[in-house]
C-alpha positions as CSV (number, residue, x, y, z in Angstrom):
1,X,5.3,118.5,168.3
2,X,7.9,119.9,171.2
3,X,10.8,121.6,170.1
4,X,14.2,119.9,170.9
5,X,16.6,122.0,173.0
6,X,20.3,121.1,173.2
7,X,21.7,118.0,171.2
8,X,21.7,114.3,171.6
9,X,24.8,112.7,172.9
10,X,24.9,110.5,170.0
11,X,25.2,114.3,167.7
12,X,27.9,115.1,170.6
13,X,30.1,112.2,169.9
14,X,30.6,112.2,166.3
15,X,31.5,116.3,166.7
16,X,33.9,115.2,168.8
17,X,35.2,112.2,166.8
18,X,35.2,114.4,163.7
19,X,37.5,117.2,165.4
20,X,39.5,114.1,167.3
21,X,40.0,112.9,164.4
22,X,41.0,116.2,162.5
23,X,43.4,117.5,165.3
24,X,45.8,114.2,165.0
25,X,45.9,114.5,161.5
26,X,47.0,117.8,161.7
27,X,49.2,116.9,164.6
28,X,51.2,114.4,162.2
29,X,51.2,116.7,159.3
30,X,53.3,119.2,162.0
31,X,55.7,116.5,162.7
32,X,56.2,115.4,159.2
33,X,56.8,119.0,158.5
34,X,59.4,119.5,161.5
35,X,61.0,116.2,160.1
36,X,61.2,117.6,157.2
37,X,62.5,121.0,157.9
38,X,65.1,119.2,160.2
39,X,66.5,117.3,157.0
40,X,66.2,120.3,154.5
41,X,68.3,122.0,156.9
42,X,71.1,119.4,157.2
43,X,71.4,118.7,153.2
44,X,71.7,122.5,152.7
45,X,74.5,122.8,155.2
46,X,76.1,119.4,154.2
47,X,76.0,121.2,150.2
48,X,77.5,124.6,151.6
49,X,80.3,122.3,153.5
50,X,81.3,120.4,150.1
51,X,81.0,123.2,148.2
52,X,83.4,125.4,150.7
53,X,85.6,121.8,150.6
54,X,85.8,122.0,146.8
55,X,86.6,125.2,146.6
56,X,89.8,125.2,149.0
57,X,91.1,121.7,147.9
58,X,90.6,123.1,144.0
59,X,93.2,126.4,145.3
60,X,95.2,124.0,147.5
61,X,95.8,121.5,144.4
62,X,96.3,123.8,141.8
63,X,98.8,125.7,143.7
64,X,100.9,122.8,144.4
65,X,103.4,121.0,143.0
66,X,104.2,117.3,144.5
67,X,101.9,115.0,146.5
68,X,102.9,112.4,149.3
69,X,100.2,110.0,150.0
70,X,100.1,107.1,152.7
71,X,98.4,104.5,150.6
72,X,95.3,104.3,152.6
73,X,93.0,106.7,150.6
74,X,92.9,108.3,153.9
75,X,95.5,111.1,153.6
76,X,97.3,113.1,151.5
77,X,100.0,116.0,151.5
78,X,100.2,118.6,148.9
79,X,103.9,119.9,148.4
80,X,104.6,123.5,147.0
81,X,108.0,123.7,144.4
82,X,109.5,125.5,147.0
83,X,110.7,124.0,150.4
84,X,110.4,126.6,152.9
85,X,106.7,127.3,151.5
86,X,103.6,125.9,153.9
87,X,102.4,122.4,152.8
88,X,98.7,121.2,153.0
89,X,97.5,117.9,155.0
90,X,94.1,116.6,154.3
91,X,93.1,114.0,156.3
92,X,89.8,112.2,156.2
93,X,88.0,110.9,159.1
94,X,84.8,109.9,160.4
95,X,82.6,112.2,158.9
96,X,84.8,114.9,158.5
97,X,87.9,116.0,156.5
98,X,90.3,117.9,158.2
99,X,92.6,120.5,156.4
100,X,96.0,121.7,157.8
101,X,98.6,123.8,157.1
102,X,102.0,122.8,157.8
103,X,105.0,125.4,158.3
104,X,107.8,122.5,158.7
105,X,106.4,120.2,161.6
106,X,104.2,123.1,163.0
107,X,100.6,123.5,162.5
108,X,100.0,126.8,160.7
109,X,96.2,126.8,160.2
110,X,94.0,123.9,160.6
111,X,90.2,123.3,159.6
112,X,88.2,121.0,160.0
113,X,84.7,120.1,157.3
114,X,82.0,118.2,158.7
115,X,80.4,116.3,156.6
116,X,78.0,114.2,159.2
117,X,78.2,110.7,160.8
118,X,76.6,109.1,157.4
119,X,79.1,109.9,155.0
120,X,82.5,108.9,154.3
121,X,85.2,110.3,152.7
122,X,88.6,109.0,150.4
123,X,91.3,111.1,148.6
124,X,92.4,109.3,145.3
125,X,95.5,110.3,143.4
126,X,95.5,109.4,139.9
127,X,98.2,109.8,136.9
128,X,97.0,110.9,133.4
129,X,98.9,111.9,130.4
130,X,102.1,113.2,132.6
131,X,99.9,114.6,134.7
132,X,98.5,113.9,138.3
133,X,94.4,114.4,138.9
134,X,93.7,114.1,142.8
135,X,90.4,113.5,143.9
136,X,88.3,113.3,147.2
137,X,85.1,110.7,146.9
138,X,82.5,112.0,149.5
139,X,79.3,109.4,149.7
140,X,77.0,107.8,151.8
141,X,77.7,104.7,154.5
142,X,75.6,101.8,153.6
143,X,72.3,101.4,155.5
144,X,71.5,105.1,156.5
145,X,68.2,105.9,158.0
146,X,67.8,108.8,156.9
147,X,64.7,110.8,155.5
148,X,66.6,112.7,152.3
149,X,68.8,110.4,150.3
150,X,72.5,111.9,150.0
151,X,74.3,111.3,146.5
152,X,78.2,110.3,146.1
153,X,80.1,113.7,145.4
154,X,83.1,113.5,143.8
155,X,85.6,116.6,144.3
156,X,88.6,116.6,140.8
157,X,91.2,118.8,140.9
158,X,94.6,118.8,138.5
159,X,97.8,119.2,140.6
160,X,100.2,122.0,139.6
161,X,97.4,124.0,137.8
162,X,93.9,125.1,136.6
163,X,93.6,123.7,133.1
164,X,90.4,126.3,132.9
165,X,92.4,129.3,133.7
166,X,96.5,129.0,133.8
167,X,99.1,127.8,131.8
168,X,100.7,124.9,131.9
169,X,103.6,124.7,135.5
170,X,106.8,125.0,135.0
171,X,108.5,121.0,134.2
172,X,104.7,119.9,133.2
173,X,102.7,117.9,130.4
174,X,99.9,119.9,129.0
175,X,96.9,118.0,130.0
176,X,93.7,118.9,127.8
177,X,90.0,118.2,129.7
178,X,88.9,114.7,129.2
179,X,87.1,114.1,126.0
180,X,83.5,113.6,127.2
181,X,83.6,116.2,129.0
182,X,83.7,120.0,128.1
183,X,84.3,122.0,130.6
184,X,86.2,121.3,133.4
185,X,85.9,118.9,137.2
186,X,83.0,120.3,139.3
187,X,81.3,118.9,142.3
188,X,79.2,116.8,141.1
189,X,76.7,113.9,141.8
190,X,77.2,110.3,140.6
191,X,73.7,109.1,139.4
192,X,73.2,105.8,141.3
């Protein structure tokens, strides 16, 4: 019998199909990864944005001692005792709340927290045992394509004072945590 030298077209093809077939896979698993580094990234900075939110509108609450809202869930100001001191402004609009300082009528210090186009935001104001609890409601629009799925947030803070760390303000209730709950508002994630 005669040696064979070389290969058969047929041996040739199915090499070639095989490392065809092995270079798209691995060209999807790359884009599934980009996709998915793309999306991490986004949710981390979205988390660092609430969290910095929720930590300013916490101090901004707790030193304050009167609210004015407009009705709309939209906006709120935070009033200190005294009136020549700055008052707060947070406004919320499309996927973004904006904070600003107010010295009278003039803009002191304004900044601005992107949340993204998918979310929306609402302040709430609500009145408990003498007290006033103001809230911002951070979730999702309806019918987001995105590839991670983004929880409501929800952002408490007690006007006039920490109840973790301070005494009650001067001319107010003492307000004790809710019942259920035993220690006091965080950010946290409303389980859908």
């Amino acid at each position: 019998m005669k040696r064979r030298r070389g290969y058969f077209l047929i041996e040739m093809l199915i090499v070639m199909t095989i490392g065809a077939t092995l270079a798209g896979i691995a060209v999807l698993m790359l884009y599934a990864l980009m996709i998915n580094h793309d999306a991490g990234r986004e949710h981390l900075e979205n988390c660092r944005t609430i969290s910095r939110l929720a930590e300013q509108f916490r101090e901004d609450v707790h030193s304050m001692q009167k609210t004015a809202a407009d009705g709309k869930e939209t906006e709120i100001e935070l009033l200190p005792e005294a009136a020549n001191d700055a008052k707060v402004r947070y406004q919320c609009l499309d996927g973004r709340i904006d904070r600003c300082e107010l010295q009278g009528e003039k803009t002191v210090r304004q900044e601005s927290y992107m949340l993204g186009s998918d979310m929306e935001a609402s302040i709430k104001t609500q009145a408990q045992d003498g007290a006033t609890i103001i809230g911002i409601a951070i979730s999702p629009k309806p019918q987001t394509d995105k590839f991670y799925h983004a929880f409501p947030v929800r952002i408490e803070a007690l006007l006039g004072r920490d109840w973790r760390l301070t005494k009650p303000a001067k001319g107010t209730v003492p307000l004790s945590p809710p019942e259920n709950r035993d220690s006091p508002p965080s950010v946290t994630e409303d389980k859908p």
